[in-house]
Backbone bond lengths (Angstrom), bond angles and torsions (degrees), N, CA, C in turn:
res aa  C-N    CA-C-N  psi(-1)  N-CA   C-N-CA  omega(-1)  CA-C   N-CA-C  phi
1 X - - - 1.460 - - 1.530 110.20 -
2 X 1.230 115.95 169.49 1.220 129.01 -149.62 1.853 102.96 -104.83
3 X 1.418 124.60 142.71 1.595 100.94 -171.87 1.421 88.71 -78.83
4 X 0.896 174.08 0.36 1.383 163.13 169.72 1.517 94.98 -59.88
5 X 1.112 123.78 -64.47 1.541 135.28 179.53 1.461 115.03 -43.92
6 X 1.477 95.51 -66.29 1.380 85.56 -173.30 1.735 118.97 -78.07
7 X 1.023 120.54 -18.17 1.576 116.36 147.44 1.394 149.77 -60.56
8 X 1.586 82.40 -14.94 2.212 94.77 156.04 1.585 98.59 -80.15
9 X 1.246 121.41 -57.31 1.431 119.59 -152.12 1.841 95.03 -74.82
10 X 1.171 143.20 -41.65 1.277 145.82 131.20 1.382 123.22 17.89
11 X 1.727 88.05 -71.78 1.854 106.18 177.93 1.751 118.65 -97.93
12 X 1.669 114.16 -0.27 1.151 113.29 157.12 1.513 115.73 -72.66
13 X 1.598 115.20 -49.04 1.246 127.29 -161.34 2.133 88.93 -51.16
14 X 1.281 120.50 -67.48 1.215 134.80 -134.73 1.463 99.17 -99.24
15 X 1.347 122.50 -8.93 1.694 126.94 152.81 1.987 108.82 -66.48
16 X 1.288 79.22 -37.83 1.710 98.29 -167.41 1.850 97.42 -57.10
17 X 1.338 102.66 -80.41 1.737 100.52 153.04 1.043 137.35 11.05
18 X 2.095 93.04 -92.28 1.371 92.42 -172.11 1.686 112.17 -80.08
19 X 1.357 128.06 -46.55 1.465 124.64 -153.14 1.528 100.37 -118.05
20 X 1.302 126.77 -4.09 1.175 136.15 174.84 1.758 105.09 57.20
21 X 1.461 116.21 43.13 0.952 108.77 178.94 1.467 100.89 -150.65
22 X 1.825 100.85 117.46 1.730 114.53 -168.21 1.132 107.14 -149.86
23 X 1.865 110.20 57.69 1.239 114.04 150.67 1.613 115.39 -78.24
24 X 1.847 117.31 144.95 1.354 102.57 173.46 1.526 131.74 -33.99
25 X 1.099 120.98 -36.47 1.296 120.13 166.99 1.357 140.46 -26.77
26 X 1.641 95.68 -53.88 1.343 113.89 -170.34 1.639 94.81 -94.85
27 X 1.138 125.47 1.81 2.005 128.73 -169.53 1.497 68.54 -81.97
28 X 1.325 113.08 -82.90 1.273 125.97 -165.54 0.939 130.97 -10.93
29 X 1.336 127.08 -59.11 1.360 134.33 -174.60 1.527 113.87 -96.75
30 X 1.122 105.76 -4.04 2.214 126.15 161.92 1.337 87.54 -69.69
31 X 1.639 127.31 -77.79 1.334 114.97 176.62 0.861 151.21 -62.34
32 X 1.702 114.15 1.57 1.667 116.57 -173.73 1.589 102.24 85.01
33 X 1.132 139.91 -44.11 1.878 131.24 -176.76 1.158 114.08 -62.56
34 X 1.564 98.79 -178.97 1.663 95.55 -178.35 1.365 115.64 -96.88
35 X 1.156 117.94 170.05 1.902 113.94 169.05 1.602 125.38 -50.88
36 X 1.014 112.94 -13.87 1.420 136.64 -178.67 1.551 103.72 -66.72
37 X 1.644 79.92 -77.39 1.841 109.34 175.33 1.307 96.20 -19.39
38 X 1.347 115.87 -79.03 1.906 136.00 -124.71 1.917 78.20 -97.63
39 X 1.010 118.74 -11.96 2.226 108.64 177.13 1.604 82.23 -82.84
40 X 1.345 121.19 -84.57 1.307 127.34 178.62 1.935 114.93 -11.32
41 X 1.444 83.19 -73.51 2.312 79.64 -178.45 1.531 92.82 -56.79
42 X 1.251 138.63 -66.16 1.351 121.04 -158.53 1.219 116.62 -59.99
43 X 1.443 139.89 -14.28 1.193 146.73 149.69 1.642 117.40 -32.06
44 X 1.548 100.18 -59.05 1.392 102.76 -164.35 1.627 95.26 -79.99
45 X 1.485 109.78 -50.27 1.396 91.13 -161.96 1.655 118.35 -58.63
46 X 1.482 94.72 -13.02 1.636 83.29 175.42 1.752 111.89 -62.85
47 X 0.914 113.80 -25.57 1.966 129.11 -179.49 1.309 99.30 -52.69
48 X 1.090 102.44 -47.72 1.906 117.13 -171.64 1.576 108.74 -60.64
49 X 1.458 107.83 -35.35 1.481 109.39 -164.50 1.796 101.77 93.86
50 X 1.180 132.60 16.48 1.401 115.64 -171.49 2.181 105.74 -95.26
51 X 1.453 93.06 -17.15 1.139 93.96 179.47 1.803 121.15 -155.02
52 X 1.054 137.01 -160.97 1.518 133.11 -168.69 2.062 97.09 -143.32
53 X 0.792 92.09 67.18 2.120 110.87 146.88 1.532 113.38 -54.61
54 X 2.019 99.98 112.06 1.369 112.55 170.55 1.448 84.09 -135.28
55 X 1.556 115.08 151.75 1.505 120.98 178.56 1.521 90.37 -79.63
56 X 1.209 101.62 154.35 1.738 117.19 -167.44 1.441 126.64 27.58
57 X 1.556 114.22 42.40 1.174 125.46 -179.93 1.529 106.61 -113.77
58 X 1.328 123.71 174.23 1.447 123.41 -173.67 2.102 93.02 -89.07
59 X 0.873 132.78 -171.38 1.124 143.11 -147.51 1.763 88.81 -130.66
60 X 1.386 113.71 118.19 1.475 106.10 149.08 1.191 124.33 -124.58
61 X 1.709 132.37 136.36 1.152 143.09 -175.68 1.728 112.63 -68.86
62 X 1.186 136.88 140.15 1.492 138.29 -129.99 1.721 71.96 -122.35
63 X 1.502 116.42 150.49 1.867 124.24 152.58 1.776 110.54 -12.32
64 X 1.648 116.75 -36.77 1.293 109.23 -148.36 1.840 92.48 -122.42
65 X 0.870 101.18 -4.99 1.526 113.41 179.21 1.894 96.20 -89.41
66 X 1.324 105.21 -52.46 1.389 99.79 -177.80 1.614 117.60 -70.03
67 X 1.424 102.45 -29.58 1.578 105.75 178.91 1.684 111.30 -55.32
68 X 1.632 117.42 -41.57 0.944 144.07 -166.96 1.275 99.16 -59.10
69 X 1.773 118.03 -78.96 0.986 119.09 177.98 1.647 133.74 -35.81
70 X 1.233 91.65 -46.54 2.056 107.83 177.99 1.966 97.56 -64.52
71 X 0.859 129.70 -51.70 1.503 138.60 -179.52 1.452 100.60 -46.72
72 X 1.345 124.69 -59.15 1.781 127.93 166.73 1.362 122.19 -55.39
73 X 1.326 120.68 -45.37 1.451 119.39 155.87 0.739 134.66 -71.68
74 X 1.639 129.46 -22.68 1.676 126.33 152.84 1.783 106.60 -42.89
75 X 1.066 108.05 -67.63 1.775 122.99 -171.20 1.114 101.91 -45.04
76 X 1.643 134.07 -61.23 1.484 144.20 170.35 1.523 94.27 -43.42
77 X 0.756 145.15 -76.66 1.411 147.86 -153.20 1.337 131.27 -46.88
78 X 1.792 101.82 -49.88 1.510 133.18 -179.32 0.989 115.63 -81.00
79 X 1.701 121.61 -28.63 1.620 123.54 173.62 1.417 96.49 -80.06
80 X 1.233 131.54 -27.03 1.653 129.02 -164.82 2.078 87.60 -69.97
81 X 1.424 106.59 -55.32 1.508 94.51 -167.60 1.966 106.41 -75.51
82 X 1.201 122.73 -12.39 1.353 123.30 173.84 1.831 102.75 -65.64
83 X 1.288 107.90 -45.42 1.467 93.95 -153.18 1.804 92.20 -103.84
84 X 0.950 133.89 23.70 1.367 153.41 150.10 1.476 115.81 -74.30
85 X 1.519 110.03 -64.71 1.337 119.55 -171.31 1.849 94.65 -66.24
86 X 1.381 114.81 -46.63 1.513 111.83 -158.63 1.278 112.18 -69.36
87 X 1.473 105.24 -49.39 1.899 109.24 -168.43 1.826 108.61 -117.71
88 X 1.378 102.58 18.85 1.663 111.81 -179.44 1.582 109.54 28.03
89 X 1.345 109.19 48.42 1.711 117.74 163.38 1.540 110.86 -84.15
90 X 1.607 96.03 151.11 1.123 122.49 -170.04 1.658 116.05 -34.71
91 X 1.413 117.83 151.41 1.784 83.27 167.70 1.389 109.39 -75.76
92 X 1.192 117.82 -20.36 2.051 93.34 -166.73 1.403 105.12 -74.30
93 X 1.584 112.82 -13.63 1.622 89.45 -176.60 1.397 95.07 -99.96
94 X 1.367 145.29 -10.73 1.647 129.37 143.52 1.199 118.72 -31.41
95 X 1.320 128.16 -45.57 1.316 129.96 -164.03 1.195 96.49 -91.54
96 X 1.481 140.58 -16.96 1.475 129.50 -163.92 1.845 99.44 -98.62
97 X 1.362 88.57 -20.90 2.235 84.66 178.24 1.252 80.02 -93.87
98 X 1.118 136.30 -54.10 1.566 107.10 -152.34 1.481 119.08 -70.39
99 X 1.594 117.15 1.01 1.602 128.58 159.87 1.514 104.66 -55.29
100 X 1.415 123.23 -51.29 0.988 120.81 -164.90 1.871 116.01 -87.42
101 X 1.235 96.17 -28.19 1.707 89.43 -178.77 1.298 109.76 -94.17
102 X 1.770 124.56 3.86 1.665 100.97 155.25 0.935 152.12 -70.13
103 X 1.115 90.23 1.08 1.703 109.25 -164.79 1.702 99.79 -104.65
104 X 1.397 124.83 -28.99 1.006 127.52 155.18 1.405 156.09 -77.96
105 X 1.662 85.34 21.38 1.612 115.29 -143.43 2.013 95.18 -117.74
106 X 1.828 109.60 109.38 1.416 96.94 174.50 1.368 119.26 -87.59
107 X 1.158 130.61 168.58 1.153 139.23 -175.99 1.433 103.86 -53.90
108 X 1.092 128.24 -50.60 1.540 130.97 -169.54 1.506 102.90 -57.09
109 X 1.827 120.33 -59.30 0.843 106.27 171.16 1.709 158.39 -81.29
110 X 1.744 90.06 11.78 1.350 111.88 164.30 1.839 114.27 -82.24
111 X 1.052 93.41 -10.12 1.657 94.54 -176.24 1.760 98.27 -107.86
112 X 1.328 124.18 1.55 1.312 106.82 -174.90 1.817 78.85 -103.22
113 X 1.334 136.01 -44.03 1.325 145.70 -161.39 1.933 83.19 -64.00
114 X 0.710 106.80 -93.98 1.795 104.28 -179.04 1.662 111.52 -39.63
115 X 0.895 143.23 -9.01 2.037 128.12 144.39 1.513 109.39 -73.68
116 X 1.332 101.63 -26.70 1.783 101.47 -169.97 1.608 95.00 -52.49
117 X 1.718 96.42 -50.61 1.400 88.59 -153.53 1.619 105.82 -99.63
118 X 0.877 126.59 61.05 1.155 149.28 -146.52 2.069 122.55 10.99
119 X 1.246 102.18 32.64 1.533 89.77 -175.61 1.351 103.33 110.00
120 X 1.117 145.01 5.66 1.328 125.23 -152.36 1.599 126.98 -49.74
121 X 1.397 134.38 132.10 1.697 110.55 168.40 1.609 116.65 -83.95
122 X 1.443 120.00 9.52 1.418 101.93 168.14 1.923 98.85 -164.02
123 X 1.578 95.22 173.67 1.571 84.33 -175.67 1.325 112.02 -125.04
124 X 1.406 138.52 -134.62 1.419 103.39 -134.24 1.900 78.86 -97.61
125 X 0.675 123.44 -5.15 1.705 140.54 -178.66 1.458 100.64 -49.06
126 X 1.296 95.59 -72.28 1.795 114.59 -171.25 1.743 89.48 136.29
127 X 1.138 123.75 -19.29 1.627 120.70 -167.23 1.406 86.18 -52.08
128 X 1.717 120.27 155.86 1.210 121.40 114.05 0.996 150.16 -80.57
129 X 1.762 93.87 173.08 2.000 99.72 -156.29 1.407 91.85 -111.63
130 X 1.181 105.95 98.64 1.879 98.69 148.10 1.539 121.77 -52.20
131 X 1.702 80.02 143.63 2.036 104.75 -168.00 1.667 100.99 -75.13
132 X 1.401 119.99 -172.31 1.084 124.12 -171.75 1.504 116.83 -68.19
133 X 1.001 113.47 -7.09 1.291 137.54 -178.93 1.366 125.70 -86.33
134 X 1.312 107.10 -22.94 1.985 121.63 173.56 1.168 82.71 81.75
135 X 1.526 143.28 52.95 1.171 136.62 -155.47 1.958 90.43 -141.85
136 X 1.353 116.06 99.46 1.462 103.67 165.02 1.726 127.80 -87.56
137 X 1.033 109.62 92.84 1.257 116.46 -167.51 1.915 123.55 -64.97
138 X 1.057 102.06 7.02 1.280 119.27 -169.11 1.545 121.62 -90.38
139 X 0.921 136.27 151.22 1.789 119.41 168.63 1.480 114.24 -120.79
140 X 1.275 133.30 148.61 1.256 125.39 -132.88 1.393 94.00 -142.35
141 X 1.666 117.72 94.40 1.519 125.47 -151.34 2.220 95.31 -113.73
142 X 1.063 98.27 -6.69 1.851 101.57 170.57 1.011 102.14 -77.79
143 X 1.449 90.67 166.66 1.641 146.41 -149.58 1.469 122.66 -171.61
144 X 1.513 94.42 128.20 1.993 103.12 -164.59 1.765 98.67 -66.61
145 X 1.506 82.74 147.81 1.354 86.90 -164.58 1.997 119.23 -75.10
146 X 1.270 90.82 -0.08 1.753 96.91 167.57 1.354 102.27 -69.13
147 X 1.519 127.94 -6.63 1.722 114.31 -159.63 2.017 97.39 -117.06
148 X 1.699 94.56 14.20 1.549 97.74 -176.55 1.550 110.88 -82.45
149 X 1.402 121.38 169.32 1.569 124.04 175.71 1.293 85.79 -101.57
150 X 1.884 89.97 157.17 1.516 121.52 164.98 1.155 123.27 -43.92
151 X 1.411 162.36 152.69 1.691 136.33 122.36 2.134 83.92 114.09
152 X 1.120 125.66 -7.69 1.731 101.13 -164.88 1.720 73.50 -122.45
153 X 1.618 93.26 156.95 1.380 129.75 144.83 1.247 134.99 -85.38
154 X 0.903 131.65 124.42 1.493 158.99 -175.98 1.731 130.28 -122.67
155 X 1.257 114.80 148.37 1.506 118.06 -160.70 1.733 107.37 -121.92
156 X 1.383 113.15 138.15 1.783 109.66 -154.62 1.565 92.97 -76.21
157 X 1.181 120.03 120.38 1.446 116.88 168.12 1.683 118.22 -105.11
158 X 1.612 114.15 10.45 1.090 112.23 162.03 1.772 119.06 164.12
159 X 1.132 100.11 135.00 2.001 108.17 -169.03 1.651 91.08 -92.96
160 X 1.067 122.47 100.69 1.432 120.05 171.41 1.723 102.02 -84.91
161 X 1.434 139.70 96.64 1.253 126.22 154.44 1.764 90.08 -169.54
162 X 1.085 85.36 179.81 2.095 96.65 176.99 1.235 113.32 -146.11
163 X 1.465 104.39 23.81 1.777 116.62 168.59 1.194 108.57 -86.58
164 X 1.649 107.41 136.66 1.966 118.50 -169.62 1.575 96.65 -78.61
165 X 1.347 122.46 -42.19 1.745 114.43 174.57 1.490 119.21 -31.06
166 X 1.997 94.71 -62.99 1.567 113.59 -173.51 1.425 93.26 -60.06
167 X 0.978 136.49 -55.70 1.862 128.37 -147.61 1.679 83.35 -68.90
168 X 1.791 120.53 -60.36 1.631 106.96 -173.31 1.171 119.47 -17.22
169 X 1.640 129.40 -75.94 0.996 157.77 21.06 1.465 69.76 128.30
170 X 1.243 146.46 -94.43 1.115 130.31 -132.33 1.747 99.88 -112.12
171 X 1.585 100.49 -17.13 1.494 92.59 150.66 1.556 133.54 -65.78
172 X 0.982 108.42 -23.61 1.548 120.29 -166.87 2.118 99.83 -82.12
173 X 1.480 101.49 -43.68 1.636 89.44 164.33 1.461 123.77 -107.88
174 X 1.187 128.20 37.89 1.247 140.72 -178.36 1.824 104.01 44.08
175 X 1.005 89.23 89.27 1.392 107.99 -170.45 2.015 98.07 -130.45
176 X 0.962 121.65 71.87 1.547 144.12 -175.76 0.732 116.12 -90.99
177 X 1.813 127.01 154.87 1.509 110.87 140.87 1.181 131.54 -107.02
178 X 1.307 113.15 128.02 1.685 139.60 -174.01 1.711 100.83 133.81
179 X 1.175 130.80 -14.96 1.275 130.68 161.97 1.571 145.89 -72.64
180 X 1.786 105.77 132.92 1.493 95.10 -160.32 1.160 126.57 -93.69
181 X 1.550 128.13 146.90 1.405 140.42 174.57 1.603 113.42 -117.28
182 X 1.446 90.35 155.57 1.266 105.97 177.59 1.687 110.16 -96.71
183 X 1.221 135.64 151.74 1.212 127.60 133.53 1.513 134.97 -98.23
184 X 1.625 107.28 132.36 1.571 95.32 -152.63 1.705 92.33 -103.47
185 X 1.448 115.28 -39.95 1.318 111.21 -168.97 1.677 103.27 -153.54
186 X 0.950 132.65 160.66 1.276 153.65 -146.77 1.297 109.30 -139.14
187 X 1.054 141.41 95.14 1.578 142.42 176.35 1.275 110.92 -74.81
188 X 1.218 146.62 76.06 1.509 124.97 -160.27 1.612 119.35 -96.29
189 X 1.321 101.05 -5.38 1.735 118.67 169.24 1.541 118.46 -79.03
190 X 1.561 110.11 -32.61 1.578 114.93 178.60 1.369 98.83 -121.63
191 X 1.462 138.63 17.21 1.060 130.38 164.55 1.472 125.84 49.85
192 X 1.879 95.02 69.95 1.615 104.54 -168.10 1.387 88.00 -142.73
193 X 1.075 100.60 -175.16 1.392 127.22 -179.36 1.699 122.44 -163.80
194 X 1.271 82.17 129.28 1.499 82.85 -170.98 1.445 121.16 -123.39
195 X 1.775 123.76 116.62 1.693 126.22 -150.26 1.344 80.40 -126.89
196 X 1.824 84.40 164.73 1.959 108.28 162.54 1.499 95.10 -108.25
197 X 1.227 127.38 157.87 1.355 139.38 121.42 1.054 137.62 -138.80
198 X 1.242 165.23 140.00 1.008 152.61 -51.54 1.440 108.85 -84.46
199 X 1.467 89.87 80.76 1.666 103.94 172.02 1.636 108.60 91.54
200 X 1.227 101.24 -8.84 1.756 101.60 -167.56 1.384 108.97 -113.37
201 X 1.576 98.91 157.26 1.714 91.00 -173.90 2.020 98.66 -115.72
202 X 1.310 80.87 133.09 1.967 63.52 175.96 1.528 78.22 -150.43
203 X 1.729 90.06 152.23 1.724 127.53 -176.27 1.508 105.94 -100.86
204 X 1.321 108.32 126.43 1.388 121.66 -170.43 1.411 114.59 -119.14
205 X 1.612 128.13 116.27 1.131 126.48 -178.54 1.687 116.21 -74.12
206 X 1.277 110.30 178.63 1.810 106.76 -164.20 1.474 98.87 -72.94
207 X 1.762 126.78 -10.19 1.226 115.85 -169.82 1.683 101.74 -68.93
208 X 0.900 116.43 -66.99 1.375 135.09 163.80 1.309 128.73 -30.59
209 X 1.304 119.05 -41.43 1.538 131.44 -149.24 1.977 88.69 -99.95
210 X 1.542 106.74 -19.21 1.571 112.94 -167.40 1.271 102.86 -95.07
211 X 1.602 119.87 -2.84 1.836 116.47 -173.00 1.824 101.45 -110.28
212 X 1.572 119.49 -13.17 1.042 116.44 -150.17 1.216 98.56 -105.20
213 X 1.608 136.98 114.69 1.451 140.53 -166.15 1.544 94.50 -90.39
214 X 1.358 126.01 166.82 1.365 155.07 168.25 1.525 116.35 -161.02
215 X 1.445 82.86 147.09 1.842 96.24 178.81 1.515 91.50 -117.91
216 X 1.207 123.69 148.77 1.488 127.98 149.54 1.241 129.44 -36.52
217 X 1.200 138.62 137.91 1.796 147.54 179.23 1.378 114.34 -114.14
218 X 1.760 100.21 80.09 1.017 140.37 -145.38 1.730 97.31 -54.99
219 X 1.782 103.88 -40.19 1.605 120.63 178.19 1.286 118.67 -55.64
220 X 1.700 111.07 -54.90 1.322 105.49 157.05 1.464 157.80 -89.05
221 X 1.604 86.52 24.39 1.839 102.00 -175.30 1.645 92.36 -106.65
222 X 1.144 118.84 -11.32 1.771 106.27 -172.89 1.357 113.78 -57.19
223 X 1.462 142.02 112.07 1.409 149.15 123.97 1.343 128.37 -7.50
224 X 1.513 125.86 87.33 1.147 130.90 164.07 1.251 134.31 -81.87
């Protein structure tokens, strides 16, 4: 398949996800094309069987459309934690090669790249990586951190964005994933948030505070 292809069905699968909203429209402007464009590809791929085309309907990905999709995000995923672990680059520019080498990426050697690194279930994101199987084996218990309480600790379970500012930005205060924060206060009138980490206090607007997943820190929320 063609990367044009597999980057509609790509950004259906993971619109579908996050906002549950995959009318061409919104493909469209995920991809940069026009509305035309993204009516047109969903046209054909419906021919293909990769997906289910209704005019002004949301977009659904077909058994083989979704297989498809999970197969591209495995590859995206595994080069993001390969070239992380190897040359400790930034994430946005992980995510910006690994745009380009999924598509160039065979099955064989996505499964030899994932033993290297031993299996991983997620990458340097917090996303998970589906197994060879398009199979995500993981369960996915976060929550953006605008939706955290005051006074508890919590652990980053995932930077959802692919902006080089945001990734700066959270390199510069160790803002990771697998790393812990505090929440100190909750602005809920101006829609901020305000954490420590490591030792530092920084105020986070809702742009930010709405991409940044957390799980609870189960060690340090226990009640004595």
């Amino acid at each position: 398949m063609s990367v044009a292809v597999e980057n509609f069905v790509k950004a259906v699968y993971k619109n579908a996800k996050r906002t549950n909203d995959t009318k061409p429209g919104i493909i469209a402007k995920e991809l940069g094309i026009s509305n035309a464009a993204a009516t047109d590809m969903a046209k054909k791929l419906a021919v293909k069987d990769l997906l289910h085309y209704e005019k002004y309907q949301e977009l659904k990905l077909t058994v083989k459309g979704n297989q498809m999709a999970l197969n591209v995000i495995r590859k995206h995923r595994l080069w993001e934690s390969l070239l992380f672990k190897m040359f400790d680059m930034s994430l946005h520019d992980i995510h910006r090669e690994a745009e380009l080498l999924e598509h160039q990426t065979s099955d064989l050697l996505a499964n030899k790249i994932s033993e290297y690194l031993g299996n991983p279930k997620f990458d340097p994101h917090g996303d998970p990586i589906p197994d060879k199987n398009g199979i995500i084996t993981t369960t996915d218990t976060s929550f953006t951190l605008s939706k955290a309480n005051e006074g508890k600790t919590y652990i980053i379970s995932r930077l959802m964005s692919d902006d080089k500012e945001f990734f700066d930005f959270c390199a510069q205060h160790g803002l990771k994933y697998g790393n812990t924060i505090t929440v100190s206060k909750q602005f809920i009138k101006n829609k901020m948030t305000q954490i420590v980490v490591n030792n530092n206090t920084i105020l986070l607007n809702e742009d930010f505070s709405t991409i940044i997943y957390v799980n609870e820190n189960e060690s340090k929320n226990v009640q004595h």
